[in-house]
Backbone as a printed PyTorch tensor [residue, N CA C, xyz], in Angstrom:
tensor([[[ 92.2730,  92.4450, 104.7840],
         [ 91.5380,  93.5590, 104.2690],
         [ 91.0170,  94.4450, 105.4120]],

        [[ 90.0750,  93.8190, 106.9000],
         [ 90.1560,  94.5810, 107.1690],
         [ 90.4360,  95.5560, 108.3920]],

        [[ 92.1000,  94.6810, 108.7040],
         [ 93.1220,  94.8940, 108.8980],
         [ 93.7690,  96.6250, 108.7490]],

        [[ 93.7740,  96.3840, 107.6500],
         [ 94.0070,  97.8280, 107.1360],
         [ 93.1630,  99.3090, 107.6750]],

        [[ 91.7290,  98.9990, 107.9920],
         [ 90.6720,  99.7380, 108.2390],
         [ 90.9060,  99.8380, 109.9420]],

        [[ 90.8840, 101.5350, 109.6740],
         [ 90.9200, 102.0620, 110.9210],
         [ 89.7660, 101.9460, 111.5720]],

        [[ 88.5290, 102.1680, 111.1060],
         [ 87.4340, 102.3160, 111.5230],
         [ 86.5520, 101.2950, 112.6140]],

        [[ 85.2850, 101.2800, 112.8030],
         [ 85.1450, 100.0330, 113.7250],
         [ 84.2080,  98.5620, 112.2930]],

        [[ 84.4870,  97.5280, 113.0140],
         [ 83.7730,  96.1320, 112.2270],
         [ 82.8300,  96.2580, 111.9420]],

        [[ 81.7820,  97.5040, 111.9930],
         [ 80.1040,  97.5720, 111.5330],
         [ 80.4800,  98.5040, 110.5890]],

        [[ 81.2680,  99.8570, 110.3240],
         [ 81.3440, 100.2950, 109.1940],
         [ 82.4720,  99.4920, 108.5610]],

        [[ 83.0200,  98.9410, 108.5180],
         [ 83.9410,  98.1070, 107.4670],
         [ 82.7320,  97.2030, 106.9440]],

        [[ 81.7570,  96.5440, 107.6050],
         [ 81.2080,  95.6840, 106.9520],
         [ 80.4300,  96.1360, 106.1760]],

        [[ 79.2910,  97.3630, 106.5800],
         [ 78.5680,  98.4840, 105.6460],
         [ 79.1760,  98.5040, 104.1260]],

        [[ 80.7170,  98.9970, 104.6140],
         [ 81.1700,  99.5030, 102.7350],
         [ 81.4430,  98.5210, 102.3840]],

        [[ 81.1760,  96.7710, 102.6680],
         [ 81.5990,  95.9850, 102.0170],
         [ 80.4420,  95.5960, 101.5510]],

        [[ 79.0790,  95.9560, 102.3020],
         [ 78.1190,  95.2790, 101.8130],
         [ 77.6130,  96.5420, 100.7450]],

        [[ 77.8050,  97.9840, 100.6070],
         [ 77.2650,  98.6180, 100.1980],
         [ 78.2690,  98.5600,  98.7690]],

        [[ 79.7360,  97.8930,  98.5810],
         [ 80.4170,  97.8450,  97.7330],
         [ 80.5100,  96.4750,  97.2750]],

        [[ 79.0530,  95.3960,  97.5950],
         [ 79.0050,  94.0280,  97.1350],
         [ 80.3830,  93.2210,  97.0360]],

        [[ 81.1790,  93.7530,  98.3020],
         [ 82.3100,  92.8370,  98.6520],
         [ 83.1000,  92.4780,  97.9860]],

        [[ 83.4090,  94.0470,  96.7120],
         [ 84.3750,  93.7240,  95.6980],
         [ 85.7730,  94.5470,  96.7060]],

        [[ 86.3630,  93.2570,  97.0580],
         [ 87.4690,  93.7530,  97.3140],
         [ 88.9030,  95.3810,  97.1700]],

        [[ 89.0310,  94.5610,  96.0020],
         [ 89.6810,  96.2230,  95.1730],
         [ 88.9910,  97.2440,  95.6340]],

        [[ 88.1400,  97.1380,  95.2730],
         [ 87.0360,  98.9890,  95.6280],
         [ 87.1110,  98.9220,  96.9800]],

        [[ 86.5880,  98.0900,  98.2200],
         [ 86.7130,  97.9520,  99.3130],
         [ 87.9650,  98.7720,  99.9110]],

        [[ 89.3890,  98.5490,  99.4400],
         [ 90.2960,  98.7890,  99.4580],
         [ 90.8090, 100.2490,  99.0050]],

        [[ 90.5280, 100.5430,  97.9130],
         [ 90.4890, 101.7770,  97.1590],
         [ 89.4760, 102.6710,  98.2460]],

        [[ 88.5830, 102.6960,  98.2790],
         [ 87.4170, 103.3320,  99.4370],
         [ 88.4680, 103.3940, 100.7200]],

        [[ 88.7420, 102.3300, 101.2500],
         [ 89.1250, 102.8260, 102.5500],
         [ 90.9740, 103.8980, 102.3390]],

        [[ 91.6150, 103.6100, 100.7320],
         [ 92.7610, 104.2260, 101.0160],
         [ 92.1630, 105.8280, 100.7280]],

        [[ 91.2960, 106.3950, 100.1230],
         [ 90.7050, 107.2340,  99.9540],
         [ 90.5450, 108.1350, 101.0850]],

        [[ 89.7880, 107.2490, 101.9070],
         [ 88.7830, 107.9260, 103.2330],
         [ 90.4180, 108.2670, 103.8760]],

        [[ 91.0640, 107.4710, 103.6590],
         [ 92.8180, 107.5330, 104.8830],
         [ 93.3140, 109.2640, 104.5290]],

        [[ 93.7570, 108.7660, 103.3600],
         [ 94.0340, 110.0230, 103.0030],
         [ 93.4590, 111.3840, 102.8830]],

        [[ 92.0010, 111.5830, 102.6330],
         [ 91.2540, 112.9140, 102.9430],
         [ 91.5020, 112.6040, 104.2170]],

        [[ 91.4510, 111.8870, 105.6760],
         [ 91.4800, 112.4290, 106.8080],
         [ 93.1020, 113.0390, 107.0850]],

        [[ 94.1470, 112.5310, 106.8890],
         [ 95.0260, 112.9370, 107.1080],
         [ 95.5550, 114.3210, 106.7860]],

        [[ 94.7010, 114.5100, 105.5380],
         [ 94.6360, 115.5160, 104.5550],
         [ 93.9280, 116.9440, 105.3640]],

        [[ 92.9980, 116.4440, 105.3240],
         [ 91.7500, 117.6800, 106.2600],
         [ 92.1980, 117.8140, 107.8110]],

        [[ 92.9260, 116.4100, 108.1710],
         [ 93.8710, 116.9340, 109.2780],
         [ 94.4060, 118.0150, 109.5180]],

        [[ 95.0810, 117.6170, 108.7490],
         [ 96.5000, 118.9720, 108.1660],
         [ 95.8590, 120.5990, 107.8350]],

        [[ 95.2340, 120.8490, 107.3570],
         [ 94.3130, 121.6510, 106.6640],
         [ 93.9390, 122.1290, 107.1810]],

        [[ 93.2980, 121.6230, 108.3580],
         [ 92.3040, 121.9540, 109.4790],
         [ 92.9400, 122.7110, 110.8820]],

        [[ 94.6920, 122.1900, 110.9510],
         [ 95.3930, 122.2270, 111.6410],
         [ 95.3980, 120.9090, 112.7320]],

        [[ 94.0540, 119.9700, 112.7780],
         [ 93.8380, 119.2140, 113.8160],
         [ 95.0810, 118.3050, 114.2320]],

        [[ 96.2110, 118.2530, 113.8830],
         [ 97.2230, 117.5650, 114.1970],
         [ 98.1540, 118.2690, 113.2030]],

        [[ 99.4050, 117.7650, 114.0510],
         [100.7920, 118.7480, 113.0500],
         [101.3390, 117.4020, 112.4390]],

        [[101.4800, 117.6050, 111.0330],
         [101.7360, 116.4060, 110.4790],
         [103.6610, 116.3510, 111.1270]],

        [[103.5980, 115.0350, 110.8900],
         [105.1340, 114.4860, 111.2090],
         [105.4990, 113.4070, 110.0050]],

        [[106.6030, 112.8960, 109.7410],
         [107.4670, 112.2820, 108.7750],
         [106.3780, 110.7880, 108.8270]],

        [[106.3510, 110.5420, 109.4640],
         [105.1890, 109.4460, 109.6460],
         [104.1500, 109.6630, 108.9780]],

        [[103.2580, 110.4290, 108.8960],
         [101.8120, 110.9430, 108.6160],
         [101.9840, 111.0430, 107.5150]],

        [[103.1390, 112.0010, 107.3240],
         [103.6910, 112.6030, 105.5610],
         [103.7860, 111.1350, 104.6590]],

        [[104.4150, 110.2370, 105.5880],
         [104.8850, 108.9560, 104.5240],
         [103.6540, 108.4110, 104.0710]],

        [[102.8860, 108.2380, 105.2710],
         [101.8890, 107.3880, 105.0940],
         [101.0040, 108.1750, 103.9110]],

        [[100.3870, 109.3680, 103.8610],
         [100.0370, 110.1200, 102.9960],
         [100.1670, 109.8070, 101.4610]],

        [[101.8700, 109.7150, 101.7940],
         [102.2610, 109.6170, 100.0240],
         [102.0750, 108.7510,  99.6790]],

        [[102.3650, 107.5810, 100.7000],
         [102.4360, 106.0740,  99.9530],
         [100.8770, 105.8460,  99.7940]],

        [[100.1950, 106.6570, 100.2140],
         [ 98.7490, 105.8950,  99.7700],
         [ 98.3190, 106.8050,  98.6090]],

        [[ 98.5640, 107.7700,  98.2260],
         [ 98.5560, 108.9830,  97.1090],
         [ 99.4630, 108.2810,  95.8310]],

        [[101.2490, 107.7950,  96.1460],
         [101.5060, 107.1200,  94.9130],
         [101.7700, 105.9310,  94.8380]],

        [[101.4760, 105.3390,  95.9350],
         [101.2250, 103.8570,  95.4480],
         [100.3850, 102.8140,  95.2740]],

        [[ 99.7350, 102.8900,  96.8920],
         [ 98.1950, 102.2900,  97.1010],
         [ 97.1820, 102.4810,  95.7860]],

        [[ 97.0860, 103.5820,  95.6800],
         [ 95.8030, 103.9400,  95.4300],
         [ 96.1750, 103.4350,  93.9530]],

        [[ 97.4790, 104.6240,  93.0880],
         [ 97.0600, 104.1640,  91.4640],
         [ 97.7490, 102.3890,  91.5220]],

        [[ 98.0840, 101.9640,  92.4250],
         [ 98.1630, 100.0880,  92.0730],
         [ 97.2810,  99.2860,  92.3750]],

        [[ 95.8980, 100.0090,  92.4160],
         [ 95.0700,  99.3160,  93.3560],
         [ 93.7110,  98.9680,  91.8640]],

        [[ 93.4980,  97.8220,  91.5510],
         [ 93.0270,  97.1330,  90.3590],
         [ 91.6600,  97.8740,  90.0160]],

        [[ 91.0030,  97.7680,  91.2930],
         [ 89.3560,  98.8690,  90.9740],
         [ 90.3590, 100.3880,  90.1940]],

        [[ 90.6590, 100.5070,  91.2240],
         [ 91.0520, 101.8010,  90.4490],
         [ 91.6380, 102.2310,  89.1080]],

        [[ 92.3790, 101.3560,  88.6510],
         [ 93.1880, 101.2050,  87.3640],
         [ 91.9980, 101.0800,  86.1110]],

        [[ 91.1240,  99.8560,  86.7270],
         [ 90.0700,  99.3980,  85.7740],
         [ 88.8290, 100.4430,  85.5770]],

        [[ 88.3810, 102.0710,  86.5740],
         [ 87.7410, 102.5730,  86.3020],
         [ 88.0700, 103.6080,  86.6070]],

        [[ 89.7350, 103.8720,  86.7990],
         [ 89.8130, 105.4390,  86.5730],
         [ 89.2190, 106.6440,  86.1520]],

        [[ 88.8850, 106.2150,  84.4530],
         [ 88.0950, 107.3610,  83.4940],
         [ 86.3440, 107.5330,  84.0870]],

        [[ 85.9840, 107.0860,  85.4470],
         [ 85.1910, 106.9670,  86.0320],
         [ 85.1260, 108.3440,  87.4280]],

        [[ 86.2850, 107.4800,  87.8770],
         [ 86.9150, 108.0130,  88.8800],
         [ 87.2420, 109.2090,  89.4260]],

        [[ 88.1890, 109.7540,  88.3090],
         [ 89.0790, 110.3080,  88.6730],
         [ 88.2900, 112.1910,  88.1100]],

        [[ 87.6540, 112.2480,  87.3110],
         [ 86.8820, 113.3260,  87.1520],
         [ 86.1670, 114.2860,  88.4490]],

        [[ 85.4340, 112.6770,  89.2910],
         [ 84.6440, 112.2760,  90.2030],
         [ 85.6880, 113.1380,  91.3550]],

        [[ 86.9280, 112.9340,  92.0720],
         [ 87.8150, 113.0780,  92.7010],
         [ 87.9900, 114.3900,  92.2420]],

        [[ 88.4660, 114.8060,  91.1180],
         [ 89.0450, 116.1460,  91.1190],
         [ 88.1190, 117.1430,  91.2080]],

        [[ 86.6730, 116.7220,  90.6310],
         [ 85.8170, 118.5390,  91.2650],
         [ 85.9890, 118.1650,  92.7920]],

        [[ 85.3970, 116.9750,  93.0780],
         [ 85.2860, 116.7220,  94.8960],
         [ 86.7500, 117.3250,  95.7320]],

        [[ 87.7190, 117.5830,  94.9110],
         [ 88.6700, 118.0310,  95.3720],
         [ 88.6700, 120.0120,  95.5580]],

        [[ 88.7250, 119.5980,  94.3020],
         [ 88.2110, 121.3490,  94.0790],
         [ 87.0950, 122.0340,  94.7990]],

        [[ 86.1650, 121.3250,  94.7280],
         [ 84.5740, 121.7860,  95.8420],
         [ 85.7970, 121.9520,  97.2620]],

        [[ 86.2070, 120.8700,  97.7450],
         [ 86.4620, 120.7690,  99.2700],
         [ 87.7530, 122.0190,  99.4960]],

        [[ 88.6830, 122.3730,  98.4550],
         [ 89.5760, 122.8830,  98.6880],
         [ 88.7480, 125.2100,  98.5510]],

        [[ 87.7510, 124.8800,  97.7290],
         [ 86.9160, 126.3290,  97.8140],
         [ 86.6800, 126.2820,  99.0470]],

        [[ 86.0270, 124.8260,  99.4240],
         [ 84.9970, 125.1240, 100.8750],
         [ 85.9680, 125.7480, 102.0230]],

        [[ 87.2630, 125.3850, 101.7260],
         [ 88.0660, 126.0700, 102.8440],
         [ 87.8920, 127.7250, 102.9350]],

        [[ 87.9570, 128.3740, 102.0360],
         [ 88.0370, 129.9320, 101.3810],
         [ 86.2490, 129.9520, 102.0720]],

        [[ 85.5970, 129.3950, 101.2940],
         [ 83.9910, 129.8150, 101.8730],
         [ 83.5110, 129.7890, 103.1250]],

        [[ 84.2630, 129.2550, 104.1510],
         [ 83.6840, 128.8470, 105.8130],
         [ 84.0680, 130.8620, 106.0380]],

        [[ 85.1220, 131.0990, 105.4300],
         [ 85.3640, 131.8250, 106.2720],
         [ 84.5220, 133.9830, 105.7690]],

        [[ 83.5150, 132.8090, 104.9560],
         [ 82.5230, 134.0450, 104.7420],
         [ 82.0050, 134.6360, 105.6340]],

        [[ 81.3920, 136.1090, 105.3730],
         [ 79.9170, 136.8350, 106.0210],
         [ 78.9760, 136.3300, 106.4910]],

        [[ 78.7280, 135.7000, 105.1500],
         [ 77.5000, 135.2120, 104.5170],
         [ 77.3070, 134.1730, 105.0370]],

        [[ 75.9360, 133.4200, 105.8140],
         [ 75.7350, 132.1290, 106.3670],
         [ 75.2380, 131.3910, 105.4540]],

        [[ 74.5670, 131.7000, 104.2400],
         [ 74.7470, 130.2710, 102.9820],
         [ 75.6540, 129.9840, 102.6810]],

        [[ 76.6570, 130.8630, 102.5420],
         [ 77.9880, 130.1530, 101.7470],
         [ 78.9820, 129.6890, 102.8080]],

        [[ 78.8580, 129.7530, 103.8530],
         [ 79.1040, 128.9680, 105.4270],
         [ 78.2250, 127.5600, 104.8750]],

        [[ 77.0680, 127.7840, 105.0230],
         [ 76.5000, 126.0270, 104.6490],
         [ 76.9290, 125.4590, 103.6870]],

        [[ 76.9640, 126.2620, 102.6370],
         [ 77.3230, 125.7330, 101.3460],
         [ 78.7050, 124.9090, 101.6140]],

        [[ 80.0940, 125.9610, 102.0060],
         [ 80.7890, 125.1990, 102.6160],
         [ 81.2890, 123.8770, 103.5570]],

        [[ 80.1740, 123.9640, 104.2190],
         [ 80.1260, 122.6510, 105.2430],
         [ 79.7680, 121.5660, 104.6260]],

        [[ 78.9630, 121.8190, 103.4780],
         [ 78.1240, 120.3820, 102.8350],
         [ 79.7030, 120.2240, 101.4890]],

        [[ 80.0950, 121.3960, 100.9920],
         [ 80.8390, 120.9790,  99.7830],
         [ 82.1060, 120.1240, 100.4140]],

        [[ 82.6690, 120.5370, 101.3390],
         [ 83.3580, 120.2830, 102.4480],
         [ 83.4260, 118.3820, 102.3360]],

        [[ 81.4700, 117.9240, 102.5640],
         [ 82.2250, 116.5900, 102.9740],
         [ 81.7690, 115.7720, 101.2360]],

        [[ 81.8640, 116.2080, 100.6180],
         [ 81.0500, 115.9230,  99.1220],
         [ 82.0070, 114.4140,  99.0150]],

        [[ 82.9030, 114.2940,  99.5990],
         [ 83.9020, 113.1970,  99.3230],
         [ 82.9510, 112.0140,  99.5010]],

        [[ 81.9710, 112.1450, 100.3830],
         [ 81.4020, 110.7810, 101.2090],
         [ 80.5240, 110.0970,  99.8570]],

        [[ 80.2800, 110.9340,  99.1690],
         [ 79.7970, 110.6430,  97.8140],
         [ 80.5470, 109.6030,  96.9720]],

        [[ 81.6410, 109.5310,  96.9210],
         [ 82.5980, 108.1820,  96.8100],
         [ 81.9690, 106.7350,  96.2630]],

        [[ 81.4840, 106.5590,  97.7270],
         [ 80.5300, 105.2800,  98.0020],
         [ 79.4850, 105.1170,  96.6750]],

        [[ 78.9090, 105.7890,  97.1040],
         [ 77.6040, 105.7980,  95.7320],
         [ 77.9810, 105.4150,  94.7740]],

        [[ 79.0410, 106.1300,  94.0990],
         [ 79.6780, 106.4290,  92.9670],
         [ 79.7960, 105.1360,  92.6540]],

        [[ 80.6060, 104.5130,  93.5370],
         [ 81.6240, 103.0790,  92.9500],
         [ 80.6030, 102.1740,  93.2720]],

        [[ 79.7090, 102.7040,  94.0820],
         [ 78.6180, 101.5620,  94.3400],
         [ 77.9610, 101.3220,  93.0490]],

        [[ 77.4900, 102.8830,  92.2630],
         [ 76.8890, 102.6570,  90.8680],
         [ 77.9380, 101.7180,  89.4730]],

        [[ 79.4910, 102.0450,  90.0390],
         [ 80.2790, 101.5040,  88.2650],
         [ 80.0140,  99.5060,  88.9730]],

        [[ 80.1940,  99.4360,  90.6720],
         [ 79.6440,  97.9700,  90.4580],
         [ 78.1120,  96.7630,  90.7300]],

        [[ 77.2190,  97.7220,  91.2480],
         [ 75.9320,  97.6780,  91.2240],
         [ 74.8330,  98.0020,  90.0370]],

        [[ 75.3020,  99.0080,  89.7620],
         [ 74.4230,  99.8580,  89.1320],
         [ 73.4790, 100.4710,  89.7200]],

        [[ 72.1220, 101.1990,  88.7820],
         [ 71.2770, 102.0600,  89.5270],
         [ 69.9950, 101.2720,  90.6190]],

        [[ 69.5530, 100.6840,  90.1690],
         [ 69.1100, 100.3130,  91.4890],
         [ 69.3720,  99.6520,  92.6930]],

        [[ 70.7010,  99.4730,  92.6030],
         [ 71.4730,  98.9390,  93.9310],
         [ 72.2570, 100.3810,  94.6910]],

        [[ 72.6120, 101.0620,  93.4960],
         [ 72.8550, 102.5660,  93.9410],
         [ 71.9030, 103.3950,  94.8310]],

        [[ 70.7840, 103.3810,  94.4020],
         [ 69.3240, 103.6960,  95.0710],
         [ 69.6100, 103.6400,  96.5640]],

        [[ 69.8100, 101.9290,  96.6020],
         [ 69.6440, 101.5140,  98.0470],
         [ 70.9270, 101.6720,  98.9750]],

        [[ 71.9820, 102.5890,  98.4790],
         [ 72.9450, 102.7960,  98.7410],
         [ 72.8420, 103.7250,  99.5550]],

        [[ 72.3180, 104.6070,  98.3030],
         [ 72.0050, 106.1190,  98.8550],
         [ 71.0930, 106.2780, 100.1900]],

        [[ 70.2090, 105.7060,  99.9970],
         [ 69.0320, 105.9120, 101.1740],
         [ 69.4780, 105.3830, 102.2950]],

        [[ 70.5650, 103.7900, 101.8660],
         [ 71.0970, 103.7240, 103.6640],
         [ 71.9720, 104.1720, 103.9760]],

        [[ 73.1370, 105.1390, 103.2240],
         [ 73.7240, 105.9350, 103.1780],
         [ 73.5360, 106.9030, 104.1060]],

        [[ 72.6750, 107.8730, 103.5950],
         [ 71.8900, 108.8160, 104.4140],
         [ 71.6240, 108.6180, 105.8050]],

        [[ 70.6400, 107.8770, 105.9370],
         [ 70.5150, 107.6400, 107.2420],
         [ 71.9040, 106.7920, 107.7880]],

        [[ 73.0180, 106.0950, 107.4480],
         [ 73.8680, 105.9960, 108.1970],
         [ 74.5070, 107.2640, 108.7940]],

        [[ 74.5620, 108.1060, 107.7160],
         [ 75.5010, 109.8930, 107.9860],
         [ 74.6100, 110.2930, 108.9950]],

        [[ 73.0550, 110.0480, 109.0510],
         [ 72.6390, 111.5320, 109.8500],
         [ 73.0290, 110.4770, 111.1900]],

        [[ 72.6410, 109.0600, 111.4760],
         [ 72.8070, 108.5820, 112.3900],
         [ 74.5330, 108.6000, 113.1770]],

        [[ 75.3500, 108.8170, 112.9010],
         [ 76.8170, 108.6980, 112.9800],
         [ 77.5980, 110.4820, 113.1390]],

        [[ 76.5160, 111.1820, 112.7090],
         [ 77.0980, 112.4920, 112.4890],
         [ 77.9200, 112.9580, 113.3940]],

        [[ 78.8420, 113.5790, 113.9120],
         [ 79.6300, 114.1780, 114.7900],
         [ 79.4890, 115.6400, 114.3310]],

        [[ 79.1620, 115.7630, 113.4380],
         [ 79.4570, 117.3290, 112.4170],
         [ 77.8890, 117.8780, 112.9510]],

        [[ 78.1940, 119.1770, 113.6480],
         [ 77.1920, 120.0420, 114.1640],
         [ 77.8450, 121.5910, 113.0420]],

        [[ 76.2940, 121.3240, 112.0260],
         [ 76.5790, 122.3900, 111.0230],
         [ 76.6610, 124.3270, 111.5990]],

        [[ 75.5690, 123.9310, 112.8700],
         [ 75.1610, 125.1970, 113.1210],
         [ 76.0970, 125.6290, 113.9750]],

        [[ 77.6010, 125.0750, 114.7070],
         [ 78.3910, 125.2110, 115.0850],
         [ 79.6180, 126.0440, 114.5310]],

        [[ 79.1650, 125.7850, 113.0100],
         [ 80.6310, 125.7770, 111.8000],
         [ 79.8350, 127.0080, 111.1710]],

        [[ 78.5270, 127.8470, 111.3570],
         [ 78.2440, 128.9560, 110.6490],
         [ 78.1520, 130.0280, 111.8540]]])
């Protein structure tokens, strides 16, 4: 499991503890996070995708993800969840490149709305007050970890 995870052994363990170490979701979460980066890669221009990147992309878009059991079992959860977060992130591209410095912020925050994920699946297998405590160490994990300098991007 986490094998698979690019990331380092303190955030793999975070989303396992913040996803009560349900595997599937564990899994689903990290093919998620794979794919928006590769994705916003591309998008961003930050790398030129190649046949490699592309594969990897798809196979986690049509296979990973809808064969992956969390996901199957709470799609009608899910997948609502994913498509505005898609839609927000794909405006936010059109909005950075406003006048206007709210809709520059607005952009930057709709931008990472994905990270919201966590919560989400934290709430269909916690529920709300384990969600709570999600959120709040959530937060302070993002501001602590941030790389993203907003006042850079307006």
């Amino acid at each position: 499991m986490k094998d698979s995870y690019r990331g380092s052994q303190e955030e793999y363990e975070q989303i396992s503890k913040w996803l009560l170490g349900n595997q599937e979701a564990i899994q689903f979460v990290i093919a998620i996070n794979e794919a928006v980066k590769i994705a916003d890669d591309f998008v961003d221009k930050e790398i030129e995708i190649n046949s490699k990147d592309m594969t990897r992309l798809l196979h986690l878009l049509l296979i990973d993800i809808p064969s992956n059991n969390f996901f199957m079992q709470c799609r009608g959860w899910i997948i609502p969840f994913l498509s505005t977060t898609l839609q927000l992130w794909n405006a936010s591209n059109e909005w950075k490149l406003s006048d206007c410095k709210k809709t520059k912020i607005f952009a930057c925050i709709y931008k990472e709305l994905y990270h919201f994920l966590i919560p989400h699946i934290a709430s269909l297998i916690g529920g709300y007050e384990h969600t709570q405590k999600v959120v709040i160490e959530g937060q302070i994990a993002c501001v602590k970890n941030c790389k993203f300098d907003i006042l850079k991007e307006i």
